[in-house]
Structures are given as C-alpha cells and as structure tokens.
Backbone as JSON Lines, residues from 0, in Angstrom:
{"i":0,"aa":"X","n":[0.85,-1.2,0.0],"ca":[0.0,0.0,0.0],"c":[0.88,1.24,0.0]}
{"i":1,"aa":"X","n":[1.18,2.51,-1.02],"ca":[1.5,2.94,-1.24],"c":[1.28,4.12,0.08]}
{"i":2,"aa":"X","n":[2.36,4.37,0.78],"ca":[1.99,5.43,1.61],"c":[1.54,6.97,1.54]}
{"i":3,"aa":"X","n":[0.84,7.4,2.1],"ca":[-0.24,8.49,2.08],"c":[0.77,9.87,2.56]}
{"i":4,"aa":"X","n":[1.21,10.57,1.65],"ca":[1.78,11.71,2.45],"c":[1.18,13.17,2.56]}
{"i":5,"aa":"X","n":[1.31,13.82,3.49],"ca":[0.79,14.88,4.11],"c":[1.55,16.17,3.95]}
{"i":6,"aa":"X","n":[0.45,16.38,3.08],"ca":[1.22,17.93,2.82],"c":[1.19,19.2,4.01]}
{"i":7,"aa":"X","n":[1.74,20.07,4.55],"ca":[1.76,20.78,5.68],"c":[0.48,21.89,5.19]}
{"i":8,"aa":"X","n":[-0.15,22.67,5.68],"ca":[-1.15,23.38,5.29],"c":[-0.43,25.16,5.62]}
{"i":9,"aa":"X","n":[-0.47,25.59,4.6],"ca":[0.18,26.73,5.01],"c":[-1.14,28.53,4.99]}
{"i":10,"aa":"X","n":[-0.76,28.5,6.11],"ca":[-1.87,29.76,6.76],"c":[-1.19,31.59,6.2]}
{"i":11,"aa":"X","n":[-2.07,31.85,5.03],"ca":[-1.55,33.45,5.21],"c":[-2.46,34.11,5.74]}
{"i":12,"aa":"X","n":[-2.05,35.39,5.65],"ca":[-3.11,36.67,6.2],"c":[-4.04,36.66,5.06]}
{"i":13,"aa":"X","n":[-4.19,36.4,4.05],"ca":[-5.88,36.4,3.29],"c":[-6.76,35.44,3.81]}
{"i":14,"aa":"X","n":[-6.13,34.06,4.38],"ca":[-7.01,33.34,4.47],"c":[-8.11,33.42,5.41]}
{"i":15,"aa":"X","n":[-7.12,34.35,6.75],"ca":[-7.83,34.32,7.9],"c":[-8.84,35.48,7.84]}
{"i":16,"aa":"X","n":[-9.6,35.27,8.9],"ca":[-11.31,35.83,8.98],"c":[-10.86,37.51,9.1]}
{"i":17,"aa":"X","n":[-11.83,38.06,8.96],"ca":[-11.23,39.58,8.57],"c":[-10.88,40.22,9.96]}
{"i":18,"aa":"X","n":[-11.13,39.85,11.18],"ca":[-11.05,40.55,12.37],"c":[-9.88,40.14,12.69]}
{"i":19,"aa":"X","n":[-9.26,38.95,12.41],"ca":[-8.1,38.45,12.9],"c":[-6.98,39.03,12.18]}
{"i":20,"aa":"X","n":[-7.28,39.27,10.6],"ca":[-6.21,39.84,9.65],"c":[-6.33,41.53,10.34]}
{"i":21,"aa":"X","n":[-7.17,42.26,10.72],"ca":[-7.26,43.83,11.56],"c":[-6.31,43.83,12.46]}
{"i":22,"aa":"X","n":[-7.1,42.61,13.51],"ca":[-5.67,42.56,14.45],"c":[-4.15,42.44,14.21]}
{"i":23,"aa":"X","n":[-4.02,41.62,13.48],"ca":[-2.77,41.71,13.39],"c":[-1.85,43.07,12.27]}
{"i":24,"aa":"X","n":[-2.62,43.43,11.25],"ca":[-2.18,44.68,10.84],"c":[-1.77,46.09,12.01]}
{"i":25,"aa":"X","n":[-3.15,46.47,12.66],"ca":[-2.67,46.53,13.8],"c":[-1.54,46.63,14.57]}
{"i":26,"aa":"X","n":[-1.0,45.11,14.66],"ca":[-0.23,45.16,15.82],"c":[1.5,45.35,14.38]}
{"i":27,"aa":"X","n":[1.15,44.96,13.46],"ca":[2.39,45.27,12.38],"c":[2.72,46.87,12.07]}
{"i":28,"aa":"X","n":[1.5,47.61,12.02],"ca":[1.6,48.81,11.29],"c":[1.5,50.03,12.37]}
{"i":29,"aa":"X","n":[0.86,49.62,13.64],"ca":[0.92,51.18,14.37],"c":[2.2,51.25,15.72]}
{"i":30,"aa":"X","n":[2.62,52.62,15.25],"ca":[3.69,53.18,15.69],"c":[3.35,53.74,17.56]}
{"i":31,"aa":"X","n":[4.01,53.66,18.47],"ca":[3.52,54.03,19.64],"c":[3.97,55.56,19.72]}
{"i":32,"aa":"X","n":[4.67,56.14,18.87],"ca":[5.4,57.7,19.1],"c":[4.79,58.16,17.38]}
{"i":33,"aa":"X","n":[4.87,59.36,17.34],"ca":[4.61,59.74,16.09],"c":[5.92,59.27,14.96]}
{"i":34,"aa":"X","n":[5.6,59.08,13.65],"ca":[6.03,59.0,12.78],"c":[6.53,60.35,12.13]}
{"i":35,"aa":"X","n":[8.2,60.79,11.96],"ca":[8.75,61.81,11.61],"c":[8.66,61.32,9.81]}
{"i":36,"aa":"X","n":[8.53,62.09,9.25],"ca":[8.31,61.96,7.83],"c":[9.76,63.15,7.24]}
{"i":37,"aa":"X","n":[10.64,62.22,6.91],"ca":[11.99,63.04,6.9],"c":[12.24,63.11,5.27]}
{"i":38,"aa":"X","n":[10.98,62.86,4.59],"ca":[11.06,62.89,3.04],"c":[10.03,63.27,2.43]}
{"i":39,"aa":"X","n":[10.06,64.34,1.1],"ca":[9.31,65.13,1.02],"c":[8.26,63.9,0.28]}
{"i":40,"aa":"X","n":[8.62,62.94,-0.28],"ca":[7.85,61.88,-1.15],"c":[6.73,60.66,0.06]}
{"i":41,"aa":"X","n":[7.39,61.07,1.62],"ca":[6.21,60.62,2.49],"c":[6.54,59.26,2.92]}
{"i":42,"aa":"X","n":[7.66,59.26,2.82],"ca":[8.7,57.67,3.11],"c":[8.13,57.68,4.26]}
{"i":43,"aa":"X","n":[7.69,57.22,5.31],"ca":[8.08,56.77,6.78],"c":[9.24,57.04,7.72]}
{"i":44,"aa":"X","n":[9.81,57.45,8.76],"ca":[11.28,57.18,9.1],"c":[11.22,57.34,10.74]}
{"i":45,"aa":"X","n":[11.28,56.1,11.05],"ca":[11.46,55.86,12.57],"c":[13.22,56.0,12.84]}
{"i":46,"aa":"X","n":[12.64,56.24,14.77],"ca":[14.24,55.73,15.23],"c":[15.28,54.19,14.84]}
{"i":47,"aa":"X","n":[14.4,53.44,14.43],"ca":[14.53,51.78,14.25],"c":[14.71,51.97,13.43]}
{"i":48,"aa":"X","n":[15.95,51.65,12.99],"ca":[16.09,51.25,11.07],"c":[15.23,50.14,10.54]}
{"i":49,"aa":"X","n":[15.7,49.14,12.0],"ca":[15.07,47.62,11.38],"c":[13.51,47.49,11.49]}
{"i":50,"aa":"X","n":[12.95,48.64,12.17],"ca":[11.61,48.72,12.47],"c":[11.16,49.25,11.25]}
{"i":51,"aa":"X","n":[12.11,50.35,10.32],"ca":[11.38,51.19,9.39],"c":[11.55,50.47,8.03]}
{"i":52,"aa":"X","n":[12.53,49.21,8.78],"ca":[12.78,48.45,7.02],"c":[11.25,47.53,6.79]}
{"i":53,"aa":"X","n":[10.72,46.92,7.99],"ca":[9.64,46.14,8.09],"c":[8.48,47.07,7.98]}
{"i":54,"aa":"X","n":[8.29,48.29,8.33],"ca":[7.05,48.98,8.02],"c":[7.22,49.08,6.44]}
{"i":55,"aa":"X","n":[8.14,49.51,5.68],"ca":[8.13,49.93,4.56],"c":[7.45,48.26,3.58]}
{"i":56,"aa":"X","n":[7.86,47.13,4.89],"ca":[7.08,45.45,3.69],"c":[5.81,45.38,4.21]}
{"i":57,"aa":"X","n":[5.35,46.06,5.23],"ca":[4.19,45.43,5.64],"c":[3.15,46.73,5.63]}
{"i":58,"aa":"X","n":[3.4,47.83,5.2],"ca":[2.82,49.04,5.03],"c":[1.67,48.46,3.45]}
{"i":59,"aa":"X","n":[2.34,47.93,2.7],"ca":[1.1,47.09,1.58],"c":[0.78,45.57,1.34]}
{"i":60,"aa":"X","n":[0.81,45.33,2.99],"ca":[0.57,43.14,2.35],"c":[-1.12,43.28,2.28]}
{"i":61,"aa":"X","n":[-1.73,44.43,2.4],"ca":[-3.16,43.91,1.57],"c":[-3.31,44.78,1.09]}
{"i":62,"aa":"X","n":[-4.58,45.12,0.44],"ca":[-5.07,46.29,0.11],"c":[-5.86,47.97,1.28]}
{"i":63,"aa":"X","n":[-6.13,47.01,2.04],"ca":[-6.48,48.28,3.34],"c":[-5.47,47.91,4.67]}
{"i":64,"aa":"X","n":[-4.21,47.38,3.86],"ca":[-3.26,47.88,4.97],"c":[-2.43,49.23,5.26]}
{"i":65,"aa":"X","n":[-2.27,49.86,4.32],"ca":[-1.66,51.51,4.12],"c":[-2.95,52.34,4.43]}
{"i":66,"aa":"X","n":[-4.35,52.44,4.1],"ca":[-5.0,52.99,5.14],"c":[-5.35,52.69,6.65]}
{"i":67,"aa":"X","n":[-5.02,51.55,7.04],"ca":[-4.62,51.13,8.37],"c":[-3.93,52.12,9.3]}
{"i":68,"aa":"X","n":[-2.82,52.3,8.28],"ca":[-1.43,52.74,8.91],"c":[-1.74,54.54,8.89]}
{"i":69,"aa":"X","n":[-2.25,54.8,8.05],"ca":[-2.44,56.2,8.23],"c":[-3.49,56.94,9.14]}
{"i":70,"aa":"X","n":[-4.26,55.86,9.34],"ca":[-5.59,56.27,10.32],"c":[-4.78,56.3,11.57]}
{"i":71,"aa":"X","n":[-4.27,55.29,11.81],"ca":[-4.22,55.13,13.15],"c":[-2.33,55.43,14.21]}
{"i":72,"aa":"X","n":[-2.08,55.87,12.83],"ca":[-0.86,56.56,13.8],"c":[-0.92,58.12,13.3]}
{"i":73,"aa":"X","n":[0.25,58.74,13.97],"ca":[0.12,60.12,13.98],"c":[1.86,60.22,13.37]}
{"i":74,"aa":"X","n":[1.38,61.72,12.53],"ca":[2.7,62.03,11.91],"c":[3.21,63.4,12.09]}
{"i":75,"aa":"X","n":[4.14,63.4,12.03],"ca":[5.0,64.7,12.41],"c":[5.77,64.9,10.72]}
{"i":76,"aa":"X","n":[5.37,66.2,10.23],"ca":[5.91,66.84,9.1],"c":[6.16,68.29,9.47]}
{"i":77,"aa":"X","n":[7.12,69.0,8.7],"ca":[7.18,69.93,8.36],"c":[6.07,70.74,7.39]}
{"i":78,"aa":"X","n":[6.13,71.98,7.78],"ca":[5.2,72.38,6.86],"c":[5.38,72.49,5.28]}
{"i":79,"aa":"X","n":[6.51,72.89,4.65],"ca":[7.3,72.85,3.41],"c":[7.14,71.32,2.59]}
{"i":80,"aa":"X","n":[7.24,70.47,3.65],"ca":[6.96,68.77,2.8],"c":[5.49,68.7,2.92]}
{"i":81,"aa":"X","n":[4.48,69.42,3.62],"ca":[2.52,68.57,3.59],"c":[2.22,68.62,2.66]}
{"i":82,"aa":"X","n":[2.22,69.13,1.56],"ca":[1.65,68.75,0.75],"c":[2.19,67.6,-0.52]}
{"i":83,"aa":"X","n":[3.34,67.37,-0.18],"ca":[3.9,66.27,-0.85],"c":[3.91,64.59,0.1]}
{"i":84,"aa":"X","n":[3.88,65.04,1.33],"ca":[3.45,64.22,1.96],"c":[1.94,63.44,1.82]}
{"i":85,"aa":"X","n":[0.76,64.22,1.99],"ca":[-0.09,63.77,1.59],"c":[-0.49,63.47,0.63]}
{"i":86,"aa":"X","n":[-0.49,64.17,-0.81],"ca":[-0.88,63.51,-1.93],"c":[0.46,62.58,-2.73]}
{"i":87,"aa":"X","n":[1.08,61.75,-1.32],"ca":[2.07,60.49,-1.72],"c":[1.33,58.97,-2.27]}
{"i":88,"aa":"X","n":[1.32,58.84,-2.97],"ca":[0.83,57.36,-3.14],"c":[2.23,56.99,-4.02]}
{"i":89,"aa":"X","n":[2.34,55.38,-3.66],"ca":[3.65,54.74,-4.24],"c":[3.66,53.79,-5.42]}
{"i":90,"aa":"X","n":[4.3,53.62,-6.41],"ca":[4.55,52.53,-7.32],"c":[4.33,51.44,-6.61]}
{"i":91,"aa":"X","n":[2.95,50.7,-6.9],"ca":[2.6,49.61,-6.53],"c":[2.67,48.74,-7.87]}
{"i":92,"aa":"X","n":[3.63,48.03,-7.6],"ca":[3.21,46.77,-9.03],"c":[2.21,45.11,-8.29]}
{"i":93,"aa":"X","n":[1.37,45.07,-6.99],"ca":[0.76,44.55,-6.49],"c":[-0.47,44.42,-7.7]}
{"i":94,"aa":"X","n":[-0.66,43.33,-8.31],"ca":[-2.35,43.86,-8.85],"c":[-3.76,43.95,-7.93]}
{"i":95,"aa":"X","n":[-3.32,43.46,-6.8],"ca":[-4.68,43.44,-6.01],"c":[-4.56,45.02,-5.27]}
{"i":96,"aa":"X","n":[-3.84,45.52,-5.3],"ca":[-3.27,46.53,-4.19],"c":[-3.9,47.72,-5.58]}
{"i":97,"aa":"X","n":[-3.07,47.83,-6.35],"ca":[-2.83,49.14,-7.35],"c":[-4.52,49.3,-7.75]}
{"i":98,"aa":"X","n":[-3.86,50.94,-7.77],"ca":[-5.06,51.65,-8.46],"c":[-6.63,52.06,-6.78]}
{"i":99,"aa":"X","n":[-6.0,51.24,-6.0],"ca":[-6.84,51.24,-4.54],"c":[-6.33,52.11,-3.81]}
{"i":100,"aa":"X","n":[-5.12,52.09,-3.82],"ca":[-4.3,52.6,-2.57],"c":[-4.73,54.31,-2.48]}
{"i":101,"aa":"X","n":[-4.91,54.19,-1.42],"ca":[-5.26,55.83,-0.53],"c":[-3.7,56.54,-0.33]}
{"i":102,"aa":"X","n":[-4.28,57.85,-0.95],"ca":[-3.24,58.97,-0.74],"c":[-2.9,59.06,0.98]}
{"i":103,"aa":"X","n":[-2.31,59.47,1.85],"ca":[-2.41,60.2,3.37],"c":[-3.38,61.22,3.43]}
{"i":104,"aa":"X","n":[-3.73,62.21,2.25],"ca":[-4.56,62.87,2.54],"c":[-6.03,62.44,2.78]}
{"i":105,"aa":"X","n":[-6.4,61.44,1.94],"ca":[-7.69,60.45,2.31],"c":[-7.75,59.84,3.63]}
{"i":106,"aa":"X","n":[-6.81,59.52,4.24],"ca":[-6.8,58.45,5.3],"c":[-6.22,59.25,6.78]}
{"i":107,"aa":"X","n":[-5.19,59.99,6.79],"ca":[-4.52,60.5,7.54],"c":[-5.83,60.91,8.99]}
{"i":108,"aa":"X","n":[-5.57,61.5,10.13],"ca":[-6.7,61.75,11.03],"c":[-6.06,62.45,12.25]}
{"i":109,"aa":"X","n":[-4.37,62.31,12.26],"ca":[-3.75,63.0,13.59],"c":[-2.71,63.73,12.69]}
{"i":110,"aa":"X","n":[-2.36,64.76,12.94],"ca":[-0.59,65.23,12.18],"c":[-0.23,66.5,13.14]}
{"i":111,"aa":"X","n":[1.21,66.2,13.14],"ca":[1.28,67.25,13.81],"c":[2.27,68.29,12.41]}
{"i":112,"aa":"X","n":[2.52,69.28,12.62],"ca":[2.96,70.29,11.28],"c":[4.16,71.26,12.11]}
{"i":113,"aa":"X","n":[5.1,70.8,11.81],"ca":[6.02,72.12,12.46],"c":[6.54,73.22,11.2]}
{"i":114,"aa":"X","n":[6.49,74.2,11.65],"ca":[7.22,75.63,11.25],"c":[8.18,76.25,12.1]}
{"i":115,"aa":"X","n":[9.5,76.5,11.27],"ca":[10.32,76.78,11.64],"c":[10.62,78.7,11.2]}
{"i":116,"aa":"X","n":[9.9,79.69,11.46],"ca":[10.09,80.98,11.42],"c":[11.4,81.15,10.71]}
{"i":117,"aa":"X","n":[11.89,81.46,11.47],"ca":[13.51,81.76,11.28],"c":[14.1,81.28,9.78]}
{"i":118,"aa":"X","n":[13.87,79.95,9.58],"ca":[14.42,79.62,8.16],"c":[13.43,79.77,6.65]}
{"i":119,"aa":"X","n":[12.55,80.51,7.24],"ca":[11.51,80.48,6.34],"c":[12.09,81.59,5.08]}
{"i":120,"aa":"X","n":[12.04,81.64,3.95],"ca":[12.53,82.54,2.61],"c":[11.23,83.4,2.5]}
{"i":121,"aa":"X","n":[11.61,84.63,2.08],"ca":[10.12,85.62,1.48],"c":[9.12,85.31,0.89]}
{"i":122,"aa":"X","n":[9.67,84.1,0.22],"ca":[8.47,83.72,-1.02],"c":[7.64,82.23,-0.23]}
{"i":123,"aa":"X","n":[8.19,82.12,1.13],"ca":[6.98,80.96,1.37],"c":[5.83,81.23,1.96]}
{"i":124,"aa":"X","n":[4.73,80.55,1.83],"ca":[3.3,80.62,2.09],"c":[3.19,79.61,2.92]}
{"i":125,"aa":"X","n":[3.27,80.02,4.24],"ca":[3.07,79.0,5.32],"c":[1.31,78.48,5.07]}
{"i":126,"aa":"X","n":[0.42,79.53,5.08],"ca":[-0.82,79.57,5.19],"c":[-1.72,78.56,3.54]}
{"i":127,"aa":"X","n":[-0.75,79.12,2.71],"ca":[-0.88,78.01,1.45],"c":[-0.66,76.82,2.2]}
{"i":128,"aa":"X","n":[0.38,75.91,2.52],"ca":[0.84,74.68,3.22],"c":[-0.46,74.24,3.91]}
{"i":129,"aa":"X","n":[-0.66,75.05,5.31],"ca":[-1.09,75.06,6.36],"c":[-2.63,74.13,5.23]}
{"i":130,"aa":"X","n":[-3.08,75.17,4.3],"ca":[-4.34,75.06,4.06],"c":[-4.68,73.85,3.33]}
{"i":131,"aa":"X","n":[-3.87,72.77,2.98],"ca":[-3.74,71.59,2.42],"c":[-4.65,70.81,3.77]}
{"i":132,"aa":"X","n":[-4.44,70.95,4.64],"ca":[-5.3,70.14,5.59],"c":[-6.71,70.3,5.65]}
{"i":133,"aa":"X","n":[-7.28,71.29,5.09],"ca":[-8.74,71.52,4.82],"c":[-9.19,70.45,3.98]}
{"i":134,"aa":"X","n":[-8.46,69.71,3.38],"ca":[-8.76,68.72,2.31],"c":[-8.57,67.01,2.52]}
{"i":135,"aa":"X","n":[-8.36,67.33,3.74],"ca":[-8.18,66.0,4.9],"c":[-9.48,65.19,5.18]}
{"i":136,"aa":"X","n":[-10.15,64.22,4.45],"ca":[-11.71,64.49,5.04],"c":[-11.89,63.45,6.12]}
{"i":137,"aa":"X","n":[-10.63,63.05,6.71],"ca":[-11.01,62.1,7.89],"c":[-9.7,62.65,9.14]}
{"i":138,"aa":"X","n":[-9.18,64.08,9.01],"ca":[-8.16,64.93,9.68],"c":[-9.63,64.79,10.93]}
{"i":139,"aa":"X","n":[-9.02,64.41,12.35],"ca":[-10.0,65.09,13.64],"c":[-8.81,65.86,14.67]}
{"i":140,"aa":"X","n":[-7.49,65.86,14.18],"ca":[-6.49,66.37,15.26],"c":[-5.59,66.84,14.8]}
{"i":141,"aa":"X","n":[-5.04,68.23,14.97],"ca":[-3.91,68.7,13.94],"c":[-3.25,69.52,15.62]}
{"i":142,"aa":"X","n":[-2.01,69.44,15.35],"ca":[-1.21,70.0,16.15],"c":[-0.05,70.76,15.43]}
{"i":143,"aa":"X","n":[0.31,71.97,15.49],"ca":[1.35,73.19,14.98],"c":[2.22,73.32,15.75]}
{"i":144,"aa":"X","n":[3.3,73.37,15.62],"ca":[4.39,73.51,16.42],"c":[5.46,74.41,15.73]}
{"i":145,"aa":"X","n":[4.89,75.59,16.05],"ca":[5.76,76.78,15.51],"c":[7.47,77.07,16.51]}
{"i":146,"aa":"X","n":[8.2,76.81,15.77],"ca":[9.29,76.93,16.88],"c":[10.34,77.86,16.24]}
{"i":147,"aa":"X","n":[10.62,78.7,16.89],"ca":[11.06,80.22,16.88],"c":[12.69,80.05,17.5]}
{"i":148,"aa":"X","n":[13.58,80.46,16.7],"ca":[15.31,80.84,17.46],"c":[15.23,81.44,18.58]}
{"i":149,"aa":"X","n":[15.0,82.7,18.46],"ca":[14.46,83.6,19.59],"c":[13.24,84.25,19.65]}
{"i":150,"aa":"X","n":[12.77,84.68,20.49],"ca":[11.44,85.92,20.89],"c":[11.71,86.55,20.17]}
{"i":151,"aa":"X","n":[11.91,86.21,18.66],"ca":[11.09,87.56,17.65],"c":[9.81,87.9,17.49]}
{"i":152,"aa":"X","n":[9.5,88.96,17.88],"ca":[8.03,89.08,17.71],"c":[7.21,88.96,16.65]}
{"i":153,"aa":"X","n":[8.57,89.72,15.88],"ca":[8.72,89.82,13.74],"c":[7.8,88.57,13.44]}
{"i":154,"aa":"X","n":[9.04,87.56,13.51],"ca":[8.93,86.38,12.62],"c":[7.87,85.61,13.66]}
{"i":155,"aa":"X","n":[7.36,85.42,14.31],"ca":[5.94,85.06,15.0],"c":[4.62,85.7,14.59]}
{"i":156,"aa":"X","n":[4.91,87.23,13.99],"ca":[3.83,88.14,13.64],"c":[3.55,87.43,12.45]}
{"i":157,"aa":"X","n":[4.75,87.11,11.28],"ca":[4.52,87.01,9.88],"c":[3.73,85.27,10.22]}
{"i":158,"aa":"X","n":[3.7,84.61,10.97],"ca":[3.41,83.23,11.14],"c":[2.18,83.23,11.33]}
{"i":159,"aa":"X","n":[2.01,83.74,12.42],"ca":[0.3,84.35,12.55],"c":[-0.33,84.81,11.66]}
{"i":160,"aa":"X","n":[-0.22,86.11,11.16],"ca":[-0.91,86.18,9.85],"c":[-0.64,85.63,8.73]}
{"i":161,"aa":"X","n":[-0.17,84.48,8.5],"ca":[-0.41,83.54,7.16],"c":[-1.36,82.33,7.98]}
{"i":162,"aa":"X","n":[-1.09,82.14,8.67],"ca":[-1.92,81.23,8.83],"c":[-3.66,81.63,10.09]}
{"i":163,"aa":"X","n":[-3.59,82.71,10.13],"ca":[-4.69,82.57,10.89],"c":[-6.09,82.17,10.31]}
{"i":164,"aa":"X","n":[-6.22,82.87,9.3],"ca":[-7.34,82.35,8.29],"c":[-7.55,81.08,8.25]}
{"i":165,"aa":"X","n":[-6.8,79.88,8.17],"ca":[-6.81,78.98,7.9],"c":[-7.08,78.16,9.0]}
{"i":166,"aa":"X","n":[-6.25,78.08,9.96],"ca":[-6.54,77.82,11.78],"c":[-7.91,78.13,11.98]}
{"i":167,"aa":"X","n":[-8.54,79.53,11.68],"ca":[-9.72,79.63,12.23],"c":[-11.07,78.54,11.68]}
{"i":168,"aa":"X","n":[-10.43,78.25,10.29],"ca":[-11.27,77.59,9.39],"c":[-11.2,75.9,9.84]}
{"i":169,"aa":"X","n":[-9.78,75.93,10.56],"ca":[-9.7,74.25,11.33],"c":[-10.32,74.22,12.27]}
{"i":170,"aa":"X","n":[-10.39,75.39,13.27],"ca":[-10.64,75.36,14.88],"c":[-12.31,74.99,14.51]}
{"i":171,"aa":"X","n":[-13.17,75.79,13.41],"ca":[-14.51,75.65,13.06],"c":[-14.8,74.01,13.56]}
{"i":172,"aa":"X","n":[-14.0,73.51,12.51],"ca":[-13.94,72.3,11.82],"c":[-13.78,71.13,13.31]}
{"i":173,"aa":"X","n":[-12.6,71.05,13.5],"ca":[-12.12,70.2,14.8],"c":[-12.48,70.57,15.84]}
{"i":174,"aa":"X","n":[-12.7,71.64,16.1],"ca":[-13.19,72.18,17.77],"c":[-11.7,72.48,18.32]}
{"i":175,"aa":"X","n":[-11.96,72.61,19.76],"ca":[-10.8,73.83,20.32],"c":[-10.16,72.22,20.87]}
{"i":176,"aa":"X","n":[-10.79,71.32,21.02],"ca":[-9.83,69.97,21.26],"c":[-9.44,69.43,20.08]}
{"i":177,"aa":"X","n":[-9.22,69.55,18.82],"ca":[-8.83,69.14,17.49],"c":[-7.55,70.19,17.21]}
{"i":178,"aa":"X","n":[-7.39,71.36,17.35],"ca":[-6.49,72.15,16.94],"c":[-5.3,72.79,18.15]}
{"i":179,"aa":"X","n":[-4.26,72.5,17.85],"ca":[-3.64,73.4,19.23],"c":[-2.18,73.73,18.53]}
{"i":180,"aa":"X","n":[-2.4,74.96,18.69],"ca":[-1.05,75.8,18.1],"c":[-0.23,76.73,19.23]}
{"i":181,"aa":"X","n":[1.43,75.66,19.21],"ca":[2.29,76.04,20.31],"c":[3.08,76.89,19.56]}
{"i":182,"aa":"X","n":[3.77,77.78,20.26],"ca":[4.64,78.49,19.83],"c":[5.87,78.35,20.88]}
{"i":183,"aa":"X","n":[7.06,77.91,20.34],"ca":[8.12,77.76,20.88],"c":[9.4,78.74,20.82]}
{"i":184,"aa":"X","n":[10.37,78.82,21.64],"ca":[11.82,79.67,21.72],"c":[12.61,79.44,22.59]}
{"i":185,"aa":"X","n":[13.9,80.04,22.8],"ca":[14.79,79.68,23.64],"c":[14.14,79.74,25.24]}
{"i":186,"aa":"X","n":[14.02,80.9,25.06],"ca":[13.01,81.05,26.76],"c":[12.12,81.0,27.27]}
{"i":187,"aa":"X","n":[11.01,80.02,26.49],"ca":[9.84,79.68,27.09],"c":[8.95,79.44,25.61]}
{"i":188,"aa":"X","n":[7.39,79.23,26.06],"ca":[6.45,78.86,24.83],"c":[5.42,79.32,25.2]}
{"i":189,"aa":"X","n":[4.55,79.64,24.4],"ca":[3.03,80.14,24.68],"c":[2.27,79.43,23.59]}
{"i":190,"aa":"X","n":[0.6,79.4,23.65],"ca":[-0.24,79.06,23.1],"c":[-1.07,80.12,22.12]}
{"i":191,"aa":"X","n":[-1.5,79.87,20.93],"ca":[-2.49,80.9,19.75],"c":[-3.92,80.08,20.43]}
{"i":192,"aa":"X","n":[-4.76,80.63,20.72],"ca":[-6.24,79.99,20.74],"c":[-6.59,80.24,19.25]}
{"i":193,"aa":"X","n":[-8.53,79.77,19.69],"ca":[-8.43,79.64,18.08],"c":[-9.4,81.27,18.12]}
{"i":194,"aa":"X","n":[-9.7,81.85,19.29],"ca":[-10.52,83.42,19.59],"c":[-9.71,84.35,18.94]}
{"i":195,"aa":"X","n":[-8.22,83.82,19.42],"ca":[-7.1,85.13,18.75],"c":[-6.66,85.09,17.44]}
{"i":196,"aa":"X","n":[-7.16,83.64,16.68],"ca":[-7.26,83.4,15.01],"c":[-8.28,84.34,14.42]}
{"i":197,"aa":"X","n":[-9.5,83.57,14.89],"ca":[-10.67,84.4,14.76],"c":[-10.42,86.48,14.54]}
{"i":198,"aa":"X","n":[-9.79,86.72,15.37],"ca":[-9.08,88.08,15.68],"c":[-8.75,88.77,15.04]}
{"i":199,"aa":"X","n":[-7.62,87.75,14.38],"ca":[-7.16,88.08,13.16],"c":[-5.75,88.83,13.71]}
{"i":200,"aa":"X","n":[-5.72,89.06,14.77],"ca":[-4.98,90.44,15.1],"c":[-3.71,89.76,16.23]}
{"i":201,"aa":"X","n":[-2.4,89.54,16.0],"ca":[-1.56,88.73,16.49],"c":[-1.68,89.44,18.1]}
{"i":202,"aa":"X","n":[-1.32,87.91,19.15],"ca":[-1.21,88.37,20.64],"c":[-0.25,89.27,20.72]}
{"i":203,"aa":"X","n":[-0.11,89.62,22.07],"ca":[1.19,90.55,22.43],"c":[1.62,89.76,23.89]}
C-alpha cells in the first residue's frame, strides 16, 4: 500500500477571517510615538532602522493595509513637505493593491505640522501649506508647532498672519480639542487659541 503523504497546510493573512487579519495589521503597522516623515515623497522614518525596514514590507501586504497605517498613527511633518506628503501614493506593481491605494490625505486623522520661522525665505506661504489640511476628510487632530530661534516678535507676527485664516477655518472644523497651536523659543512657549485666530490680530 502505497503510503499516504501529508502535505503541511500553510496559513496566510488572506485566508484568515477579517477581524483576525485587523488585528494583526494593527499590531504590524501602528507606531507608539509619532512617525517623523523626513522625506518630502512621504517615506516613513522611525528611530529603528530595522523597524522602518519592516514597516516599509508590511505598510502594503493587503489592500487596506496603508490605510490602516495612516488612520491610526500620527505624523510629524514639516510644513514645506505637507503637501507632498499627503498627496504620496507609491509605485505599486501589487495587482490586487494598485489603483486602490489611498493617498495620506484620504486616510490621515492625527498630524502634527512644524514651522520653523527663522528659516523660512520671502516667497513661502506657510498659510498656502497650512491650508492643504482643509482637504483631509477624515483629519479630527492637527497639532502646529511653531518653533522660533528667539522671541522675535517679527517672525511670529509674519506666522500668525499667514496662517490665521486657515486655523480659524480648522478650529470651526475640529473644535478647540482638534487644533492646538504652540509656539516655541529659547526662553519659554506660549499658546495661539483659536478666539485670537478668529481676531485676526496677532497676541502681544
């Protein structure tokens, strides 16, 4: 009698039931600290190399695994890269994947946005940048982190008015727990509400 051999049964993530494949995306794709985005094309870039080599394979093993990843962690950009950040989508040669995949701006829901005053050139439009997040339609938390060399009043004034218009139009949007704009410097930090956006008219 010819013996009967047994093939091993091999288990992927499609096969399993859809709550179990969540969970474990999940536990593959979300970051416990924010995600620094150190490329204007929206790469990923943790402290972990070996952590950021495995997000970059497991950021597309399905098709709603890269909106996974954008819902549910939070990112730290500059203001100069948001808008290349968000409308990032990548060369997928996946056929189940391509042509699906969500921009960050579709999916994204926490970010934080720093501005740096001081290095800013004449010709930038913080408030242009800033206003790319109006187009967020699942944004509920935005955090600004204006950080200043010194107590110039200058270059804090010009920050404020590019972006107040736009803040006021978030604060609408998110509420006064959705928006919070710090202002940083060598000797201390203060807060913009969203009354003194509204204002129009920079604190003192």
């Amino acid at each position: 009698m010819a013996a009967i051999s047994h093939q091993p049964k091999h288990t992927t993530l499609s096969s399993l039931p859809f709550e179990i494949q969540h969970e474990i995306l999940l536990h593959l794709l979300i970051e416990p600290i924010p995600i620094w985005i150190r490329d204007p094309h929206g790469i990923p870039w943790t402290s972990d190399k070996h952590r950021q080599q495995h997000l970059l394979q497991w950021i597309d093993i399905t098709p709603n695994s890269r909106d996974l990843f954008y819902r549910h962690n939070t990112f730290y950009v500059s203001h100069d890269d948001l808008r290349a950040f968000l409308d990032f989508r990548p060369s997928i040669t996946v056929p189940m994947v391509a042509g699906t995949t969500p921009t960050p701006r579709e999916s994204v829901r926490h970010l934080i946005v720093s501005i740096q005053p001081h290095l800013l050139s004449p010709g930038d439009d913080v408030g242009a940048a800033v206003r790319n997040l109006l187009d967020c339609p699942n944004l509920n938390k935005v955090e600004i982190k204006i950080m200043g060399f010194l107590e110039g009043v200058c270059e804090f004034d010009t920050v404020f008015k590019s972006i107040a218009g736009v803040c006021s139009e978030l604060g609408d949007r998110l509420g006064d727990d959705g928006l919070k704009v710090d202002c940083r410097y060598l000797c201390g930090e203060f807060t913009w509400s969203l009354a003194q956006f509204k204002s129009g008219v920079p604190p003192r």
